[in-house]
C-alpha positions as CSV (number, residue, x, y, z in Angstrom):
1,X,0.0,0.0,0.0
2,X,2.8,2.5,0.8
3,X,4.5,1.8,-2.2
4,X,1.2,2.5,-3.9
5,X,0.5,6.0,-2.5
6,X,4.3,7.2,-3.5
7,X,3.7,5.8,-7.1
8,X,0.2,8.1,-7.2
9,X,2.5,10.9,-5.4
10,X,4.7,11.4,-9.0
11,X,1.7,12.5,-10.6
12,X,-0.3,14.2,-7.6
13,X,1.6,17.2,-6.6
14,X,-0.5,17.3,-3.3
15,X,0.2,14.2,-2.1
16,X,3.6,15.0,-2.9
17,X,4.1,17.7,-1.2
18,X,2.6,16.4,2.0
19,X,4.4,13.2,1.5
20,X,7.8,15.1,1.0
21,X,8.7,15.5,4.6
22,X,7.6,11.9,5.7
23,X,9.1,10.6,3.4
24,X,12.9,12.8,4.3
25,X,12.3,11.5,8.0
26,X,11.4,8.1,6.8
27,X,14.3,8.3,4.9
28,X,16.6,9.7,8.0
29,X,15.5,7.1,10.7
30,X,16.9,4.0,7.7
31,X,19.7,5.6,7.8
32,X,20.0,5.9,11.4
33,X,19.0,2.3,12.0
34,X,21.3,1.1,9.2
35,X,24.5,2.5,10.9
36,X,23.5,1.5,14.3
37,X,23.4,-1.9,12.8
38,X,26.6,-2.0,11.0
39,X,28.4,-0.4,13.9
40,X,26.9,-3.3,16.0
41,X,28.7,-5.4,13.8
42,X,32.0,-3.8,13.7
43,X,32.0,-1.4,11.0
44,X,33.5,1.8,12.3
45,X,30.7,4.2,13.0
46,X,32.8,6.9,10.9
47,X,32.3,4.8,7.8
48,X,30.2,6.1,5.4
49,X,27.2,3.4,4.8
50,X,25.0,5.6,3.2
51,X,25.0,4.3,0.0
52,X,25.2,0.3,0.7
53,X,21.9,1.7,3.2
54,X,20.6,2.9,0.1
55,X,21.3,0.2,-2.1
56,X,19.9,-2.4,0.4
57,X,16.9,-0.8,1.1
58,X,15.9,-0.2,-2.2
59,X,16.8,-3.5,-3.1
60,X,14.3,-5.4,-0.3
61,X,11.5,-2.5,-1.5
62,X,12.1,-3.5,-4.8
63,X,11.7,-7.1,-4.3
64,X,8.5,-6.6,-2.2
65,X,7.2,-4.7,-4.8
66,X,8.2,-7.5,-7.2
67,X,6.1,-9.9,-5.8
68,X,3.0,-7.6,-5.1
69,X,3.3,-7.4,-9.1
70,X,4.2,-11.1,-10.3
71,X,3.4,-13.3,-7.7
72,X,5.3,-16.3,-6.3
73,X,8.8,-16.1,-8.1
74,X,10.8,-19.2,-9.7
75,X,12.4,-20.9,-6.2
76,X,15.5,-19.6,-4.9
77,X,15.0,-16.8,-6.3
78,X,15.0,-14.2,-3.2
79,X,17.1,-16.7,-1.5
80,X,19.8,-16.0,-4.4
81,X,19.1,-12.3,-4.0
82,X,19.5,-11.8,-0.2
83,X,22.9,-14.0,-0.5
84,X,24.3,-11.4,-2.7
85,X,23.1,-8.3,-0.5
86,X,24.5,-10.3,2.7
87,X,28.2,-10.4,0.7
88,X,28.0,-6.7,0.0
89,X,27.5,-5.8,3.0
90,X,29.5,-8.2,4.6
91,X,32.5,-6.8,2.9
92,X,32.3,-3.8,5.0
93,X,32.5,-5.6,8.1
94,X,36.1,-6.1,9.5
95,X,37.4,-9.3,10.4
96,X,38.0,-10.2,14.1
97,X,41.4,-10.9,15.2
C-alpha cells in the first residue's frame, strides 16, 4: 500500500508535497537504523554506509514490490538475491582478530 500512494504521489503534486517531509524522515530514521546496525557489527561508526543503506533498502522494496506485481517467483530466487546483499555488505564488516 505504501509503495502504492508514492507511485500516485509522481503524478499528484499534493500528495507529494505532504508526502515530502515523511518521506525525508522516513528516509533519515533507515539511515540511522542502518548505521546502528553495522556499527553493532564492527564497522566503524565513521564509515560512510550511506549508500550500501541505500542500495539495500531499495533493493528489499524492490523485491517486495516485485512480488506484489508477479506473484510467487521461480524458487530460490530471493534466496539467491538476499545471499548477494549479505556479501555486500559483509564486505564492510572487518574481520575479528
Amino acid at each position: 500500500a505504501v509503495l502504492q500512494v508514492y507511485s500516485t504521489a509522481r503524478t499528484n503534486a499534493k500528495l507529494a508535497s505532504a508526502l515530502g517531509p515523511i518521506a525525508e524522515e522516513e528516509a533519515a530514521g533507515t539511515h540511522a537504523a542502518g548505521t546502528l546496525l553495522f556499527t553493532s557489527f564492527g564497522v566503524p561508526p565513521d564509515a560512510d554506509v550511506g549508500g550500501l543503506i541505500a542500495v539495500v533498502f531499495y533493493a528489499l522494496e524492490g523485491m517486495a514490490q516485485d512480488e506484489g506485481f508477479n506473484g510467487e517467483p521461480t524458487p530460490g530466487y530471493y534466496e539467491q538475491a538476499f545471499r548477494q546483499l549479505e556479501r555486500l555488505v559483509m564486505d564492510l564488516i572487518p574481520e575479528e582478530e
